[in-house]
Backbone of each chain as ProteinMPNN parsed JSONL, in Angstrom:
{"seq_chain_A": "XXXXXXXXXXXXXXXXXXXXXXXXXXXXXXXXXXXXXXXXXXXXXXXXXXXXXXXXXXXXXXXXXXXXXXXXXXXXXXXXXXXXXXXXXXXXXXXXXXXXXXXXX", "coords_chain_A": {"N_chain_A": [[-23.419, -55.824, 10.9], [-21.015, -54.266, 13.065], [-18.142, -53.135, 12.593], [-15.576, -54.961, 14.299], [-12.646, -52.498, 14.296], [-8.97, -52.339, 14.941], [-7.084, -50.493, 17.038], [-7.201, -46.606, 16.114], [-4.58, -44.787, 14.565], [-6.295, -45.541, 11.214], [-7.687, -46.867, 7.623], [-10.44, -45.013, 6.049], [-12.711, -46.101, 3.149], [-15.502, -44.554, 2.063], [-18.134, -45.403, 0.748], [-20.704, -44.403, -1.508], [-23.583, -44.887, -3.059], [-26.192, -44.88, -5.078], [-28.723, -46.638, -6.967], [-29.263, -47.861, -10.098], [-32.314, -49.067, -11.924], [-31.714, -51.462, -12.156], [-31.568, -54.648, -11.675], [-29.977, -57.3, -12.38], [-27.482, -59.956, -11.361], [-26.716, -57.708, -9.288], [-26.798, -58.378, -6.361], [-25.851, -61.132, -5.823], [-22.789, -60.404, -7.092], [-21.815, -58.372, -5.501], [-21.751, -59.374, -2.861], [-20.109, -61.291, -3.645], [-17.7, -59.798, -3.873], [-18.059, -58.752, -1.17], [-17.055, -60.608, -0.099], [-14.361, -61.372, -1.384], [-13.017, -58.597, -0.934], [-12.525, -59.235, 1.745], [-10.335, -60.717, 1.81], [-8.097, -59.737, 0.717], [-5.321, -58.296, 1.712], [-4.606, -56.681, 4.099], [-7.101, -55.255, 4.58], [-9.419, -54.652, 6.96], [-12.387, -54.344, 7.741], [-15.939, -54.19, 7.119], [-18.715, -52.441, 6.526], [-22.108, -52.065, 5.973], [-24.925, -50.956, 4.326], [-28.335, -50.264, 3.486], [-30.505, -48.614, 1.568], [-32.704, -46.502, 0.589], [-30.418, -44.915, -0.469], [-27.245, -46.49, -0.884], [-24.694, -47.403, 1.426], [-21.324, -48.2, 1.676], [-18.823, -48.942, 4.17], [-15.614, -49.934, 4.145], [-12.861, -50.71, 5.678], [-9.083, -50.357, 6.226], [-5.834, -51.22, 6.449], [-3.656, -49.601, 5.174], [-2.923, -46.851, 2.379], [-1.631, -48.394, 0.104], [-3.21, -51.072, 0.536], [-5.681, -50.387, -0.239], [-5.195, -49.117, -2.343], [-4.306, -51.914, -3.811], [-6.253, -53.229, -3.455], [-8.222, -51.823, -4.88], [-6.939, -52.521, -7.68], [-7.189, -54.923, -7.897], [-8.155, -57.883, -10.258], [-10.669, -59.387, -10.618], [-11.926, -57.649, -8.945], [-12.034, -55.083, -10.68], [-13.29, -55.606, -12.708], [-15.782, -55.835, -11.964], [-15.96, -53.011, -11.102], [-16.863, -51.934, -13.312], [-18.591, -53.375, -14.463], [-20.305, -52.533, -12.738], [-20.746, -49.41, -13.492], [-21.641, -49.806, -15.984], [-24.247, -50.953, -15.394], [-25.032, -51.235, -12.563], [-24.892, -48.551, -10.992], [-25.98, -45.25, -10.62], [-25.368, -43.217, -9.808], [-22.417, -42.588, -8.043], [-20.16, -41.756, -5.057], [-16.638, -41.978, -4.209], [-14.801, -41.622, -1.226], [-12.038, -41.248, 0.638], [-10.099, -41.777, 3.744], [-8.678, -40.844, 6.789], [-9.076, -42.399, 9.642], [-8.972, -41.209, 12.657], [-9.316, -41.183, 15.293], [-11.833, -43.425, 17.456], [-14.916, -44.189, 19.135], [-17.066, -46.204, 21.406], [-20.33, -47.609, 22.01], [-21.9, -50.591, 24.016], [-25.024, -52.233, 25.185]], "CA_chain_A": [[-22.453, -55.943, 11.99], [-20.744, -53.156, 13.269], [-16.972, -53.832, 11.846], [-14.179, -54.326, 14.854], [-11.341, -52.544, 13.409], [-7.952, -52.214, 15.324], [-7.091, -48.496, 17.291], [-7.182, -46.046, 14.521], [-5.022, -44.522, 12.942], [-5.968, -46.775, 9.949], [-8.056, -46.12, 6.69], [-11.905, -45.898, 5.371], [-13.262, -46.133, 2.232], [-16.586, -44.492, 2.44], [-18.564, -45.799, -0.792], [-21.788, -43.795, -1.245], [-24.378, -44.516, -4.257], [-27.64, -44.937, -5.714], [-28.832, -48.118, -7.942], [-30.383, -47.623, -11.23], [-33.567, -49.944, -11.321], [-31.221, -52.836, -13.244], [-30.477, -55.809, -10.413], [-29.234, -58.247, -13.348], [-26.772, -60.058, -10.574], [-25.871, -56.803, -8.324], [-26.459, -59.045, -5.069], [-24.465, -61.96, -6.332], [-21.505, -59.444, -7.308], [-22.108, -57.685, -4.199], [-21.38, -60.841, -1.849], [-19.078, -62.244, -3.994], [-16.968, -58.642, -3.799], [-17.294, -58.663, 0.378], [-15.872, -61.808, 0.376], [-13.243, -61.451, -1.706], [-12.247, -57.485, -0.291], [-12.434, -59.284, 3.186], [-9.279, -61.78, 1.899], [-7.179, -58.639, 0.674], [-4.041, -58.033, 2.776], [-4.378, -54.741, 4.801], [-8.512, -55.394, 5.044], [-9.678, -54.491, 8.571], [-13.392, -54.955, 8.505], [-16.541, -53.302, 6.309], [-19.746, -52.324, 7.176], [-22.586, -51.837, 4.735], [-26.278, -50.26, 4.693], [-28.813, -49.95, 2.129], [-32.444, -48.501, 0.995], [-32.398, -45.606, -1.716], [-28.77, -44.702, -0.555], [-26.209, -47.562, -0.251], [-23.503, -46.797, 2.173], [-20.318, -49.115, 2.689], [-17.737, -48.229, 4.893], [-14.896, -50.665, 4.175], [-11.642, -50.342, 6.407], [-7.86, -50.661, 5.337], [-4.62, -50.588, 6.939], [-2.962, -48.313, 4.938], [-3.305, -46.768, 1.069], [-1.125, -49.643, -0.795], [-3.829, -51.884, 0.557], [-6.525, -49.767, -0.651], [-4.999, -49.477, -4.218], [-4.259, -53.393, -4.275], [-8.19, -53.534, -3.523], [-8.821, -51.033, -6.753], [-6.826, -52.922, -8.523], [-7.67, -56.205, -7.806], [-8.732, -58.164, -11.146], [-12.444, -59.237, -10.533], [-12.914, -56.184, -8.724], [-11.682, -54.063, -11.434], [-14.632, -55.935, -13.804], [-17.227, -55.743, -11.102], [-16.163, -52.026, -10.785], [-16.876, -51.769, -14.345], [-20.135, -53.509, -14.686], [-21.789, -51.416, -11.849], [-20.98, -48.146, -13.816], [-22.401, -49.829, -17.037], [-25.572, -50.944, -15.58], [-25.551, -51.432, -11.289], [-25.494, -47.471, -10.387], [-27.156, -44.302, -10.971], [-24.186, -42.327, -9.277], [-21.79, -43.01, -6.785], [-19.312, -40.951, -4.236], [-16.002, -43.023, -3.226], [-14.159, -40.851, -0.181], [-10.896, -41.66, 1.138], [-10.509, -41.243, 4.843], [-7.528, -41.514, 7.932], [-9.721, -42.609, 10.59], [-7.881, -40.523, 13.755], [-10.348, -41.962, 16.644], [-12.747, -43.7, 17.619], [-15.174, -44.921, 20.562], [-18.156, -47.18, 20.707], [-21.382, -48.028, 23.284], [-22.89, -51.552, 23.766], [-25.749, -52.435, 26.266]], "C_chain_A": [[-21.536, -54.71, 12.033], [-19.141, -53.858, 13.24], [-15.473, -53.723, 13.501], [-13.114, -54.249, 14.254], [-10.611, -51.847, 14.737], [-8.148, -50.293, 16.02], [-6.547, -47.804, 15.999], [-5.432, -45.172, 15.24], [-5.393, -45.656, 12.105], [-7.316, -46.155, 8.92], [-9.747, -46.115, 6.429], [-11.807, -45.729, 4.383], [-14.814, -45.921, 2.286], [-17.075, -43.971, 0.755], [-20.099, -45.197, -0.541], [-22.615, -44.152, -2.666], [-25.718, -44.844, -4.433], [-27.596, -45.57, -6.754], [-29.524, -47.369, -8.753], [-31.425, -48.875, -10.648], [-33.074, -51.448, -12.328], [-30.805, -53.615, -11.772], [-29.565, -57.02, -10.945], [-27.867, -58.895, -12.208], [-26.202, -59.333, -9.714], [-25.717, -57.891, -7.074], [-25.433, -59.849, -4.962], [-23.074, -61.149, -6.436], [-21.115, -58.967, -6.051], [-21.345, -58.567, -3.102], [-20.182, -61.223, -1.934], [-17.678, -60.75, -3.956], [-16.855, -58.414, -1.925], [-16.465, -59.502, 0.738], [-14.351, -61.549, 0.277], [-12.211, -59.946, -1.114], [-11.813, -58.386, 1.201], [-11.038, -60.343, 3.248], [-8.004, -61.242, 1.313], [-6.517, -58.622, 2.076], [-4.583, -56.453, 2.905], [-6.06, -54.371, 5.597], [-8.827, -55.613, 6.044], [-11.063, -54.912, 9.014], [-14.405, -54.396, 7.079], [-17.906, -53.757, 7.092], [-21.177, -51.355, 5.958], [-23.99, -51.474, 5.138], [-27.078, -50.107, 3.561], [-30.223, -49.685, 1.847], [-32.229, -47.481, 0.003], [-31.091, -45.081, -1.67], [-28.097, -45.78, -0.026], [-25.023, -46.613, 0.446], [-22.773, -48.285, 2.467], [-18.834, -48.811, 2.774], [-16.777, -49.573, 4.585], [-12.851, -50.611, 5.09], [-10.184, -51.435, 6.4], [-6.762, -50.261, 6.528], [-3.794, -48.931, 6.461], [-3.372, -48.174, 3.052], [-3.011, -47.917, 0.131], [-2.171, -50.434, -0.335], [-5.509, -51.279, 0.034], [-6.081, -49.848, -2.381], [-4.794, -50.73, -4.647], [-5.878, -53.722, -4.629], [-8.691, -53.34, -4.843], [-8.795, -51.726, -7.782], [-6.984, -54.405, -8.922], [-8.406, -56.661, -9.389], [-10.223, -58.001, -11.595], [-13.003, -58.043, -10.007], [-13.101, -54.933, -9.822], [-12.447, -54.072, -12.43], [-15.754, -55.324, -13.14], [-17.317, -53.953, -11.076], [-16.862, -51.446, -11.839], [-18.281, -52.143, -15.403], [-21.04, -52.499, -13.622], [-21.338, -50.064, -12.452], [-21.801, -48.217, -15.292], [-23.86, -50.071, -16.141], [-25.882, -50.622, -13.783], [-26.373, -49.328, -10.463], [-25.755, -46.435, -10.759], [-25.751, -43.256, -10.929], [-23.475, -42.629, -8.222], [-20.569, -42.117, -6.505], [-18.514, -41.966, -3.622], [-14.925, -41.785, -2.497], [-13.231, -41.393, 0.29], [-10.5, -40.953, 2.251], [-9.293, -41.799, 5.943], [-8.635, -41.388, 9.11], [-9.192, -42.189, 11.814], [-8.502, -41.319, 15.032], [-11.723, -42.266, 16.73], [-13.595, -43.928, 18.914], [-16.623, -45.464, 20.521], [-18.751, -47.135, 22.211], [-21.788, -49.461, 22.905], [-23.271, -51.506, 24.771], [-25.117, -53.941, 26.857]], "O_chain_A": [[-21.323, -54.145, 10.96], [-18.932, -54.947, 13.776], [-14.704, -52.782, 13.693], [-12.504, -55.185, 13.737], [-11.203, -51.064, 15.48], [-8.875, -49.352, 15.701], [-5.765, -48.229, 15.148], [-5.327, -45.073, 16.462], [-4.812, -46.727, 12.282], [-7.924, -45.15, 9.29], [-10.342, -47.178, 6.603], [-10.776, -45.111, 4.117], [-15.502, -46.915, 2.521], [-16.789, -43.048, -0.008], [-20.676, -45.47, 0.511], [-22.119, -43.497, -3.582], [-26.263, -45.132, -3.367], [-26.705, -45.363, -7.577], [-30.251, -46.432, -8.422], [-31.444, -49.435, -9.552], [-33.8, -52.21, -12.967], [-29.941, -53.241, -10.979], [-28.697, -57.598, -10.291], [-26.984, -58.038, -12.236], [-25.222, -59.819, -9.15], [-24.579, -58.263, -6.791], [-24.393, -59.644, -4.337], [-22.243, -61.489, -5.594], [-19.996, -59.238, -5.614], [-20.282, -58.18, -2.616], [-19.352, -61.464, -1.058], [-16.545, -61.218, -4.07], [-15.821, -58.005, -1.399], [-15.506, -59.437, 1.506], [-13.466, -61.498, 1.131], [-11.004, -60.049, -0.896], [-10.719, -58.119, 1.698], [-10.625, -60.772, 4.325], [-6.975, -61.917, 1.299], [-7.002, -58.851, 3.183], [-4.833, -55.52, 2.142], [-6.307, -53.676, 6.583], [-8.666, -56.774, 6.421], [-11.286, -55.533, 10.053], [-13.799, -54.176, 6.03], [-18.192, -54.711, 7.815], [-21.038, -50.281, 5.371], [-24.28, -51.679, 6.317], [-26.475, -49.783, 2.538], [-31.051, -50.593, 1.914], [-31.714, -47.579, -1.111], [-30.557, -44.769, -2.735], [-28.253, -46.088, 1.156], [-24.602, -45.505, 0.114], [-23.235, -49.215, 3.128], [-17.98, -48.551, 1.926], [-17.446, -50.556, 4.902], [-11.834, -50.396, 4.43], [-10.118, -52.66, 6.504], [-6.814, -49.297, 7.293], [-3.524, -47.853, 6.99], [-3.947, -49.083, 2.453], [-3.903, -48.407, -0.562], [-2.343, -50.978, -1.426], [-6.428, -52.098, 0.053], [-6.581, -50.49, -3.305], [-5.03, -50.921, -5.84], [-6.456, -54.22, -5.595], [-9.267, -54.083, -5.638], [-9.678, -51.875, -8.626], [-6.909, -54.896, -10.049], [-9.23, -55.846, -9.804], [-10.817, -57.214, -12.333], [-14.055, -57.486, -10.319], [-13.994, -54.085, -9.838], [-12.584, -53.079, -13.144], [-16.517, -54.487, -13.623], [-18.434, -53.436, -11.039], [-17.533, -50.456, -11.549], [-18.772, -51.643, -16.416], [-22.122, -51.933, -13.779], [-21.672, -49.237, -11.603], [-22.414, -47.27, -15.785], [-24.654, -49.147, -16.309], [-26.823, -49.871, -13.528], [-27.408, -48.967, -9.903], [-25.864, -46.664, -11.963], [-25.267, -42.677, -11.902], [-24.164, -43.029, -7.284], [-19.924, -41.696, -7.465], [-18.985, -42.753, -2.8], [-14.287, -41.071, -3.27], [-13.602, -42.545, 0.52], [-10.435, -39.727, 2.17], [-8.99, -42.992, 5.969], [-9.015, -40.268, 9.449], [-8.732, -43.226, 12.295], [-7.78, -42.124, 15.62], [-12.635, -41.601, 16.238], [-12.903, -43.849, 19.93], [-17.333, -45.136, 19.571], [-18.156, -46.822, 23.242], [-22.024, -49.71, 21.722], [-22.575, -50.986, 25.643], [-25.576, -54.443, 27.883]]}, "seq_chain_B": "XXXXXXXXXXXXXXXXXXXXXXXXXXXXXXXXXXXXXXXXXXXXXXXXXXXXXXXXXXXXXXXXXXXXXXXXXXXXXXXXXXXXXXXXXXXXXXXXXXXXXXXXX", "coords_chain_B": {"N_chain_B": [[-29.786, -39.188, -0.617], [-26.633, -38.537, -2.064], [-23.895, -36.735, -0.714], [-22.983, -33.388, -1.501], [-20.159, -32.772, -0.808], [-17.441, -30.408, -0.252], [-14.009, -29.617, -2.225], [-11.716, -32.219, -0.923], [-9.096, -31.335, 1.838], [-11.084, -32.309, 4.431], [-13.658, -33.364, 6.838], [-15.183, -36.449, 8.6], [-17.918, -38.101, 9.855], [-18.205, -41.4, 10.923], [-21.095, -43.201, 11.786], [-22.168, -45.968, 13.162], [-24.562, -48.283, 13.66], [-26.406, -50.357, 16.1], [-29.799, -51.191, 16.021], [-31.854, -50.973, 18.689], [-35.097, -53.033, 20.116], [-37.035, -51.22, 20.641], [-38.616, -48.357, 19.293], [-40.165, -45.956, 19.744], [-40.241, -42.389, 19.509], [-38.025, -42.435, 17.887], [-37.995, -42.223, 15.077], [-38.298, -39.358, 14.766], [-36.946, -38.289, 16.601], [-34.707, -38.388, 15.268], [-35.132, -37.109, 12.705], [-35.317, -34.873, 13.679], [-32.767, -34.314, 14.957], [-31.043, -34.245, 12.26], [-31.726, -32.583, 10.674], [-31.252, -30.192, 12.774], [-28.659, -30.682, 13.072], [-27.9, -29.59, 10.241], [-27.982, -26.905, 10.758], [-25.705, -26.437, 11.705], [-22.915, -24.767, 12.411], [-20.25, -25.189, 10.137], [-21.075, -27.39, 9.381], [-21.297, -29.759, 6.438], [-22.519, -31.931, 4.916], [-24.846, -34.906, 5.013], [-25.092, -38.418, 5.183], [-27.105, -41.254, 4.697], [-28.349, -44.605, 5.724], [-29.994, -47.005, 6.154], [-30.583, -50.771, 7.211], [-30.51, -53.598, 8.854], [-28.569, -52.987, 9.722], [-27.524, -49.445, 10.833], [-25.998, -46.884, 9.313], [-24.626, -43.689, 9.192], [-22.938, -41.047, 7.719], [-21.685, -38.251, 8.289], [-20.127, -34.815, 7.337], [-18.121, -32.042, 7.915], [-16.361, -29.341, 8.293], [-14.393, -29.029, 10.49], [-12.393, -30.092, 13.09], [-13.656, -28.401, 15.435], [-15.911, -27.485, 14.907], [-16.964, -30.17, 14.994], [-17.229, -31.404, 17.908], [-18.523, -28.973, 18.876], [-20.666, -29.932, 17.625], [-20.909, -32.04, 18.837], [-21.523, -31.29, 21.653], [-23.954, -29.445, 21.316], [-26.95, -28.946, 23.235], [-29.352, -29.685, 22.525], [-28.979, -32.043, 21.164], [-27.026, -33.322, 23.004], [-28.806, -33.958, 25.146], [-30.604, -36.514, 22.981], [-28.756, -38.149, 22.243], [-27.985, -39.504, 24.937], [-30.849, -39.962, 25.421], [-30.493, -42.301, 23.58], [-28.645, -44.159, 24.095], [-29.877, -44.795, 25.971], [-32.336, -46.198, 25.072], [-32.836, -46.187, 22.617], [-30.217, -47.71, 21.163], [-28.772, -50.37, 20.432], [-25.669, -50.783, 20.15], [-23.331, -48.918, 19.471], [-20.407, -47.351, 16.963], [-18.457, -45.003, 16.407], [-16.758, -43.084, 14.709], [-13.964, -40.855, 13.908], [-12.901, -39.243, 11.076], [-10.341, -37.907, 8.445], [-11.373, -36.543, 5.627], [-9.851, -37.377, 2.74], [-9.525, -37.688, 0.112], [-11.319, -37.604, -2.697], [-13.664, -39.475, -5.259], [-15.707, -39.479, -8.234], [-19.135, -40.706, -9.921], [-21.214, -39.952, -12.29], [-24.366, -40.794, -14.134]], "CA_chain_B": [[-29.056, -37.819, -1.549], [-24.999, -38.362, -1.719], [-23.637, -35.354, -0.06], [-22.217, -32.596, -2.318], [-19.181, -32.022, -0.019], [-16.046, -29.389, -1.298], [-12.525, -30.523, -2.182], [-11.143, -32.058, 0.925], [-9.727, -32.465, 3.312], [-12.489, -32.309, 4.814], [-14.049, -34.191, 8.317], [-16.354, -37.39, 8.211], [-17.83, -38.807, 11.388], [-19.114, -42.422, 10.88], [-21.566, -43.616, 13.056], [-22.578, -47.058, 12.977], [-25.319, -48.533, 15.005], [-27.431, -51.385, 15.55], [-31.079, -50.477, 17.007], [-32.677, -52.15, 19.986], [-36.498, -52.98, 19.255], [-37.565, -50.129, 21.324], [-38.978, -47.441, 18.117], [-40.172, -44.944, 20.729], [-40.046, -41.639, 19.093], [-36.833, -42.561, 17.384], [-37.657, -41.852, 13.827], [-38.699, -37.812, 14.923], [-35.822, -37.653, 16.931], [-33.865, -38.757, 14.278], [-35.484, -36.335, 11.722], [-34.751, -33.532, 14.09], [-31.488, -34.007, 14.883], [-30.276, -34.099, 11.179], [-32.08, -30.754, 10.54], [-30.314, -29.419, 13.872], [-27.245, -31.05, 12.681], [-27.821, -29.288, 9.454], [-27.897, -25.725, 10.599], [-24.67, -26.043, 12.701], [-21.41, -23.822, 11.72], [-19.36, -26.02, 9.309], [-21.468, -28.603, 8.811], [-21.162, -29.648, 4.85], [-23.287, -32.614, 4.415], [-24.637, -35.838, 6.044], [-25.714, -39.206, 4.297], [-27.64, -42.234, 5.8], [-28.422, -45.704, 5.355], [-30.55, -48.011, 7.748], [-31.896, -51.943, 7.631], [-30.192, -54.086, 10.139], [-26.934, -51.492, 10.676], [-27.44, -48.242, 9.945], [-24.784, -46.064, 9.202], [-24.836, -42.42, 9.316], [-22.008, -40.806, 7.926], [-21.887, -36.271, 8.175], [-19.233, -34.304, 7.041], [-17.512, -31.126, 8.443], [-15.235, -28.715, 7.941], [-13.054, -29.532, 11.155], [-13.043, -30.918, 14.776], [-14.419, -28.073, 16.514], [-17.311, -27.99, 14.056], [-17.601, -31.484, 15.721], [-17.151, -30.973, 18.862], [-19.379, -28.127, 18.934], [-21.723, -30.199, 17.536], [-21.172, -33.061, 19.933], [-21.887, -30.772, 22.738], [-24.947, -28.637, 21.965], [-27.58, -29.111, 24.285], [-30.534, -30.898, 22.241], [-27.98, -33.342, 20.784], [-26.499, -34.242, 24.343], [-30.048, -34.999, 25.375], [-30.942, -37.207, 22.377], [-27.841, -39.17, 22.711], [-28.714, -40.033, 26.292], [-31.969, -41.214, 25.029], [-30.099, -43.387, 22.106], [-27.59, -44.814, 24.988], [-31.065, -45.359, 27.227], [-33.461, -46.754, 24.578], [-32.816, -46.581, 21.229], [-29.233, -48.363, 20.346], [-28.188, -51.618, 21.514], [-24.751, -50.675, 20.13], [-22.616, -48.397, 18.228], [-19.685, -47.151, 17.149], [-18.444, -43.886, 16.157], [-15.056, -43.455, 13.787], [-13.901, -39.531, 13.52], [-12.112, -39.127, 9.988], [-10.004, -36.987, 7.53], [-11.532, -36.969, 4.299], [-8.068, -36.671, 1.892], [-9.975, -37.875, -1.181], [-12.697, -38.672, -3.341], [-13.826, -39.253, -7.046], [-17.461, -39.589, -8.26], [-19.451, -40.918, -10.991], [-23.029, -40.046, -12.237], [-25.152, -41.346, -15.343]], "C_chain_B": [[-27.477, -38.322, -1.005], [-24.845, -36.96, -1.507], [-22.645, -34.583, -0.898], [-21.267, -31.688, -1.425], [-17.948, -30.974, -0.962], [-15.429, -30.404, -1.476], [-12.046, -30.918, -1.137], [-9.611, -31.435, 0.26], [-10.88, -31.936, 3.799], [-12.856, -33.386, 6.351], [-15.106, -35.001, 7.704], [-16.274, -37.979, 9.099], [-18.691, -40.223, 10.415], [-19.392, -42.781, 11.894], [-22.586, -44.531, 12.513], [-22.696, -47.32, 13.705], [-26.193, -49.815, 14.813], [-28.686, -51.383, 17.162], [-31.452, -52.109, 18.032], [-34.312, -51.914, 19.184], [-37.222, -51.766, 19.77], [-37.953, -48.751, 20.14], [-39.336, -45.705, 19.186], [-40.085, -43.417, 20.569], [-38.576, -41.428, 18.638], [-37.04, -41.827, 15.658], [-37.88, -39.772, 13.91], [-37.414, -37.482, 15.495], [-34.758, -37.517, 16.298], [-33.629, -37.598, 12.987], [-35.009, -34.641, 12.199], [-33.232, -33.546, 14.518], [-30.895, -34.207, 13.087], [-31.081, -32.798, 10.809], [-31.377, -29.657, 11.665], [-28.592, -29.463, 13.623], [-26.559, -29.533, 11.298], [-27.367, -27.817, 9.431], [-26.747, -25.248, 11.552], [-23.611, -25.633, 11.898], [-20.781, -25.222, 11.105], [-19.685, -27.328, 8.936], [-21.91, -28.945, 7.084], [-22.137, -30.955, 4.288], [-23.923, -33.806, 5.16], [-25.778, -37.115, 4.827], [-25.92, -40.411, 5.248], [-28.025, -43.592, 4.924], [-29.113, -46.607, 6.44], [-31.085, -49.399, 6.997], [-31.205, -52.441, 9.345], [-29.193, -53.365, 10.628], [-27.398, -50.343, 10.025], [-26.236, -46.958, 10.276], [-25.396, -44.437, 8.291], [-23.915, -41.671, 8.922], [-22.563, -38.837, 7.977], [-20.94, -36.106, 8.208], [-18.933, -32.69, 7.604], [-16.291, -30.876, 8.34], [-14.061, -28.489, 8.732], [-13.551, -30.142, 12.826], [-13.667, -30.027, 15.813], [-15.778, -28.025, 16.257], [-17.697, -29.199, 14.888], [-18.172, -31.944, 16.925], [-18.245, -29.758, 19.693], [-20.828, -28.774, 19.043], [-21.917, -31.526, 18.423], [-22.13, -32.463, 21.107], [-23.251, -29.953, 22.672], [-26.19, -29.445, 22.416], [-28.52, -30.417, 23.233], [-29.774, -32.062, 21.812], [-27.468, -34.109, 21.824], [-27.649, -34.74, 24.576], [-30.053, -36.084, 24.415], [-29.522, -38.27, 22.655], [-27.843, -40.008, 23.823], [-30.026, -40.892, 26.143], [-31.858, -42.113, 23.989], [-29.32, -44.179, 23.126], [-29.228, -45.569, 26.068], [-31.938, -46.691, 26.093], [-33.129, -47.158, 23.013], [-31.609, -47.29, 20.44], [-29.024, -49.5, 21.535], [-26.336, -51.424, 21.086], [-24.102, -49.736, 19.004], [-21.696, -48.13, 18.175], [-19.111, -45.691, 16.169], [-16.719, -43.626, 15.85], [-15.006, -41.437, 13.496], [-12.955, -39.576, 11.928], [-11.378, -37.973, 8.938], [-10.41, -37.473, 6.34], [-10.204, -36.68, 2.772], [-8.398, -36.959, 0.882], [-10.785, -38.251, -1.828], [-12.693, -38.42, -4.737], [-15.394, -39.507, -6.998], [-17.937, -40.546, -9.724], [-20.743, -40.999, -10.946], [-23.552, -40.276, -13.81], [-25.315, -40.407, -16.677]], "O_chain_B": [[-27.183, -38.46, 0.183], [-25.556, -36.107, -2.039], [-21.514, -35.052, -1.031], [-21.349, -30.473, -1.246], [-17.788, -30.973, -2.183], [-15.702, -31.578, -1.222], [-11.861, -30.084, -0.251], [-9.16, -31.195, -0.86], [-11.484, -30.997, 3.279], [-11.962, -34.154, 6.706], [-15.789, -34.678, 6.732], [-15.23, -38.48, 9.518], [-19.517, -40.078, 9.514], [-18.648, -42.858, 12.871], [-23.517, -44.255, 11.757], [-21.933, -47.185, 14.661], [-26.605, -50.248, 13.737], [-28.608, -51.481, 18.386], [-31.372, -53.337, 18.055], [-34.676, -51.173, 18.271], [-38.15, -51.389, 19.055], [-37.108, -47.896, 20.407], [-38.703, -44.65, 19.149], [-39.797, -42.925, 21.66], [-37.962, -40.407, 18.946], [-36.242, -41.011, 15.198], [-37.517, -39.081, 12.958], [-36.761, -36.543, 15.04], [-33.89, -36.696, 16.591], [-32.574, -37.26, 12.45], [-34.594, -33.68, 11.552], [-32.594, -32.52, 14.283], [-29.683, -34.349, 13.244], [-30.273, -31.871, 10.746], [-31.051, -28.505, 11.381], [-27.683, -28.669, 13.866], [-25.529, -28.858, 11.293], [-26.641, -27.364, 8.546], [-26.685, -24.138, 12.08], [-23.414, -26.111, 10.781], [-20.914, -26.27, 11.736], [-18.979, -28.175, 8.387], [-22.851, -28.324, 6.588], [-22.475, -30.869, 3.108], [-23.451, -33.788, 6.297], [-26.711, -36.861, 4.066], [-25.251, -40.64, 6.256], [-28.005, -43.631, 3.694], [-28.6, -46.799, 7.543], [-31.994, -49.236, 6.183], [-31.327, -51.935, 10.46], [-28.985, -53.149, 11.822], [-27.634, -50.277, 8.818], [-25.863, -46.397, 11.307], [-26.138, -44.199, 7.339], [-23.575, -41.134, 9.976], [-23.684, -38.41, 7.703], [-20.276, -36.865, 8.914], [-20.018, -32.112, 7.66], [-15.334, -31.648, 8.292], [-13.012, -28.013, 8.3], [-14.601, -30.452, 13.387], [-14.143, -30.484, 16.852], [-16.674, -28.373, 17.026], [-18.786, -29.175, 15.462], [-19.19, -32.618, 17.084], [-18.6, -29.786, 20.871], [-21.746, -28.555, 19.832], [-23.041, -31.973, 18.651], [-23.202, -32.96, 21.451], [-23.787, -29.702, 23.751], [-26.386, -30.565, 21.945], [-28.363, -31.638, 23.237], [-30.134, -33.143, 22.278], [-27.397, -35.335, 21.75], [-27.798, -35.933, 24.311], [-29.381, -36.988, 24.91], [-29.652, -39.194, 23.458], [-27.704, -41.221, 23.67], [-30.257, -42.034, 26.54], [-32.83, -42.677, 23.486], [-29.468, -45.348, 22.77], [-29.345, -46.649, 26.647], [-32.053, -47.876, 26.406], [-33.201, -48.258, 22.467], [-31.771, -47.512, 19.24], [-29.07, -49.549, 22.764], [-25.631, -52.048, 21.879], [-24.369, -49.85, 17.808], [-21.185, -48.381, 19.266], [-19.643, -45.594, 15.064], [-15.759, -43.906, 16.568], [-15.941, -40.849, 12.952], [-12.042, -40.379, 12.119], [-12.139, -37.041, 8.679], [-10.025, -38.557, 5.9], [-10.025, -35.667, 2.096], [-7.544, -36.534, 0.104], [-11.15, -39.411, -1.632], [-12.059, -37.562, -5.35], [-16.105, -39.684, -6.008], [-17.074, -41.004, -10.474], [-21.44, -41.644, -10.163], [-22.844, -39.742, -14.664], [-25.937, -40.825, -17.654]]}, "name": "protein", "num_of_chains": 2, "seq": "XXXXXXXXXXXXXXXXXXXXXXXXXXXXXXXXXXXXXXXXXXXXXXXXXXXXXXXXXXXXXXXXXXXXXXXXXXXXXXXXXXXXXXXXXXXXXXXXXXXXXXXXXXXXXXXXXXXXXXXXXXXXXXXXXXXXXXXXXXXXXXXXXXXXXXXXXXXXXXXXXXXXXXXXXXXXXXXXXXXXXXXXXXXXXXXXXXXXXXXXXXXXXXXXXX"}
């Protein structure tokens, strides 16, 4: 789903990586981590993609709601098991979204 | 491949889409515009992701870089034939990249 978020300004988080070949619960984690980002204060929308590069765009009001995210408990495990076993390498980008504009048929 | 961008800031267009069934010489056009993309002034990287959304993000070194590359010719065509045939919807987020961290194995 393509994420409606609010007129920008407002923030991304553009999460970039590559899985080792361990799935030991990634999906489960995975799920249970959109949910819970999507019940964070400041959380605008996210939008996710995946075959040998995962991409998910997650969108934030402003930074304090981005570092609450970081620091979030379970996330702060989950962040912690996917560098022991979920990914290979990963790129997280921090982003002021200035404008946007969209097509549907 | 995660994209080995500089230090930002830095530019990051996301472009998130969700295809119509229409295939149609989509995956060639696809292949050539990110090689056309590739050899444009200030363009620094571009990373992808497709099942049911696919998200596209490319990076650049500022908005005329973008702009530039909005406008040259084979790219305006193909867009026209992504608005005709190949997207049932998308949406397109311009961004400042102000930070990132990494981690690899």
């Amino acid at each position: 789903m393509i994420a409606k978020t609010p007129q920008p300004p407002y923030y991304a988080v553009i999460f970039t990586s590559v899985r080792t070949s361990i799935d030991d619960g990634y999906a489960a984690m995975s799920n249970r981590m959109m949910k819970l980002a999507s019940e964070q204060e400041g959380f605008l929308g996210v939008e996710s993609s995946c075959n040998d590069l995962s991409i998910t765009v997650s969108y934030w009001t402003d930074l304090d709601a981005i570092k609450n995210w970081r620091e979030q408990v379970d996330h702060t495990f989950a962040r912690r098991l996917g560098r022991e076993k979920w990914y290979q390498a990963f790129k997280t980008r921090i982003a002021i979204v200035e404008r946007d504009s969209q097509f549907e048929k």
